[in-house]
Structures are given as structure tokens and as C-alpha cells.
C-alpha positions in Angstrom: 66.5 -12.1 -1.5 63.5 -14.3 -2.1 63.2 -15.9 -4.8 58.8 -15.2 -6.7 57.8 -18.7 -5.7 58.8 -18.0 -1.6 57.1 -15.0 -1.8 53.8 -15.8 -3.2 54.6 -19.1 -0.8 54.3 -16.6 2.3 51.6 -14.8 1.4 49.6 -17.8 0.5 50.1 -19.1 4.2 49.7 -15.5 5.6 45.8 -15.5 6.5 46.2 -11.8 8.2 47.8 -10.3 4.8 44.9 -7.9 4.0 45.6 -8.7 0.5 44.4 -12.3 1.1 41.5 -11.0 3.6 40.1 -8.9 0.9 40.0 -11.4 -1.9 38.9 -14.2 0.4 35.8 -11.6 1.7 32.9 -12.8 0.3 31.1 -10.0 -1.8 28.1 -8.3 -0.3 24.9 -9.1 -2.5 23.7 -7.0 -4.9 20.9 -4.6 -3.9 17.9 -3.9 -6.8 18.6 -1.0 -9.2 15.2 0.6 -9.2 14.7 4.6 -9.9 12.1 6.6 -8.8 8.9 7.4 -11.3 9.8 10.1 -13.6 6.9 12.0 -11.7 4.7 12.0 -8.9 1.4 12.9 -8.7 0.6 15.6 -6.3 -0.4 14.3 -2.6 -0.3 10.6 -4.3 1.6 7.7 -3.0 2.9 5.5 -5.5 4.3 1.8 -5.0 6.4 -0.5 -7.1 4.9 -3.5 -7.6 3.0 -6.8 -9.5 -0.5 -6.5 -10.4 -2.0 -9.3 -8.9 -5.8 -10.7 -8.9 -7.4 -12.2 -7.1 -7.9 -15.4 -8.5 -4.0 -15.8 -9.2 -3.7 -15.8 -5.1 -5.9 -18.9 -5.1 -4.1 -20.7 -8.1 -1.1 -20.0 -6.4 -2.3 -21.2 -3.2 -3.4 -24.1 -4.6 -0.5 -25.3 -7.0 1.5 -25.1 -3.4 -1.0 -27.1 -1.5 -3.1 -29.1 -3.6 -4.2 -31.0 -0.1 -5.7 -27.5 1.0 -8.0 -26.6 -1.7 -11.0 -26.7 0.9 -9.5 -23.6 2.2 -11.4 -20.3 2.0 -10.7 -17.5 -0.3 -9.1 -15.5 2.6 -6.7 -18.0 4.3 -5.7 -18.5 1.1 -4.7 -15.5 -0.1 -2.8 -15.1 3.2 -1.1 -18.4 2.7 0.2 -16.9 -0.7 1.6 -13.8 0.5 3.1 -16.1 2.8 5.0 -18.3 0.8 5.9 -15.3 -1.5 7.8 -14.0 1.4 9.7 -17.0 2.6 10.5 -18.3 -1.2 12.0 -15.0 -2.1 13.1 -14.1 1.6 12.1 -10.4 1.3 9.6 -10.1 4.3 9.4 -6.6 3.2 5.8 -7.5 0.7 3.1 -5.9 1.6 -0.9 -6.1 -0.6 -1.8 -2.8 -1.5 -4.7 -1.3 -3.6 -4.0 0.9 -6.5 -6.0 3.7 -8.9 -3.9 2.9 -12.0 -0.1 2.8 -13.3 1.9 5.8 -13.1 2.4 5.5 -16.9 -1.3 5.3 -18.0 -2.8 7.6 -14.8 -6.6 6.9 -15.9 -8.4 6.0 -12.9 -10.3 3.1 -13.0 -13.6 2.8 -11.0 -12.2 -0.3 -9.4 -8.7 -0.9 -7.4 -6.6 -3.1 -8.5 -4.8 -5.1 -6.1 -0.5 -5.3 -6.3 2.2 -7.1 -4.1 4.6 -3.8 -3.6 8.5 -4.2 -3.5 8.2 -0.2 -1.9 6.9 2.6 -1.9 7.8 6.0 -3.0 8.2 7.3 0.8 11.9 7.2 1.4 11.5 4.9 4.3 10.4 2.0 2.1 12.4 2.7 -1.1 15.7 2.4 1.0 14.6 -0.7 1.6 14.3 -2.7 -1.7 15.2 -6.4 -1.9 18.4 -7.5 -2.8 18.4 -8.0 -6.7 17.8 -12.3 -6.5 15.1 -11.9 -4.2 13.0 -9.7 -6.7 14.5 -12.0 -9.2 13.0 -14.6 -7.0 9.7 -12.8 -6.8 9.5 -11.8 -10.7 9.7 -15.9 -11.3 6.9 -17.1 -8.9 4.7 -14.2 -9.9 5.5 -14.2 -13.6 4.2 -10.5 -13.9 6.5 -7.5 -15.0 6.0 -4.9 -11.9 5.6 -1.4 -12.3 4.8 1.9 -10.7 0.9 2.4 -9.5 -0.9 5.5 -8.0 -2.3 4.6 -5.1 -5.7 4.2 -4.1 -6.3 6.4 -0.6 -5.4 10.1 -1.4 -1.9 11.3 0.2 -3.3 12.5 2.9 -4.4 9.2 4.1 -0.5 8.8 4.5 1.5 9.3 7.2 4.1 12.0 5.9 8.0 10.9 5.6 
């Protein structure tokens, strides 16, 4: 019989125990916990995302690349989105325009303008970032997100 110390010895040098296989897998990431708007407005998309102006794409831009500030308005704004992509490596961004948020549905004449995480088509929200990229997002943008109707009607959207 062996004695505690032989065993634990064994299974210690026994890399094909599936014991030691499973507690030497690494974990797989964390996705984001996000859940669905409590409702959604009829033939409306809505996306999840930071309300962004336009003027924070050029201060952005320009913290980042202080030698570029001769830059126009445009290259700069793509240079943010960018750099928000390969910071928080979610590729996944996308600029969108929106009506208003979900939670205060008051159209405004004017869009405003968010960086969406997803959508509410299923396509997109399976598709989230892994919980330290949007962690990684929420710190370079230093906005809180939130749901926001969008701007085109729903039939301006392909249907899931």
C-alpha cells in the first residue's frame, strides 16, 4: 500500500491525470454580463453603448498623438476609433447615431453619436466583449454606457 506522500508524489509527476489537466487548464475569460432593455420599441433598433461627441474624438485623438494635432476633424475621429479597438482589443466597435436612451425615449431633434458594444439584433448581442475589454473600454472613455434607440427607423435594418 502507498503510503499519502507516494501518492500525491505520482500524481504530481503524472501530467496525463485529468485531475492535474483540469486544474492546470487555464480558465476561459469572462464574457460581459449584459441583459437586454426591459423593452423595445416597436420596429426600433437599440444599441449598447457610450455617448460620445464629437469633440471628445479629437481630445482623445490628440492626448494619443500630440505630434498629429494638424490632423483634420475626420482622420481624427478615425484614428480614435482606432485606437479604442486595439487598446481594448474588441474589434467589434462600431459609431452609430442615436434618437435618445431607452430609459428617457424623448426624441431629440439632433442624433447623438455613441461607440456601441452591440446591438439588440441577436447577431451582435452574442457577440459582446469579454468583461476586461469593456472594462478596458469604460476606462479610456470614462462614460457609463447605456441603451439608445436608434436613429434610422427598423425598417432601415436588415431583419435577424
Amino acid at each position: 500500500m502507498q503510503s499519502l506522500t507516494q501518492v500525491a508524489q505520482s500524481i504530481a509527476t503524472d501530467s496525463s491525470d485529468s485531475t492535474m489537466q483540469r486544474v492546470n487548464k487555464p480558465a476561459a475569460p469572462a464574457s460581459m454580463v449584459l441583459q437586454l432593455p426591459p423593452r423595445l420599441p416597436k420596429g426600433r433598433r437599440v444599441f449598447y453603448g457610450f455617448p460620445i461627441s464629437d469633440d471628445w474624438f479629437i481630445t482623445f485623438y490628440d492626448q494619443h498623438h500630440p505630434e498629429r494635432r494638424d490632423r483634420d476633424r475626420i482622420m481624427k475621429g478615425v484614428g480614435a476609433m482606432k485606437m479604442l479597438k486595439s487598446a481594448s482589443g474588441y474589434m467589434e466597435l462600431e459609431l452609430k447615431e442615436a434618437s435618445c436612451r431607452i430609459s428617457s425615449p424623448v426624441p431629440s431633434k439632433d442624433s447623438t453619436h455613441i461607440i456601441t458594444v452591440c446591438s439588440t439584433l441577436s447577431s451582435s448581442f452574442k457577440r459582446t466583449p469579454l468583461q476586461w475589454q469593456f472594462d478596458k473600454l469604460k476606462s479610456l472613455i470614462q462614460q457609463e454606457p447605456d441603451w439608445f434607440i436608434d436613429w434610422e427607423s427598423g425598417t432601415y435594418w436588415d431583419s435577424d
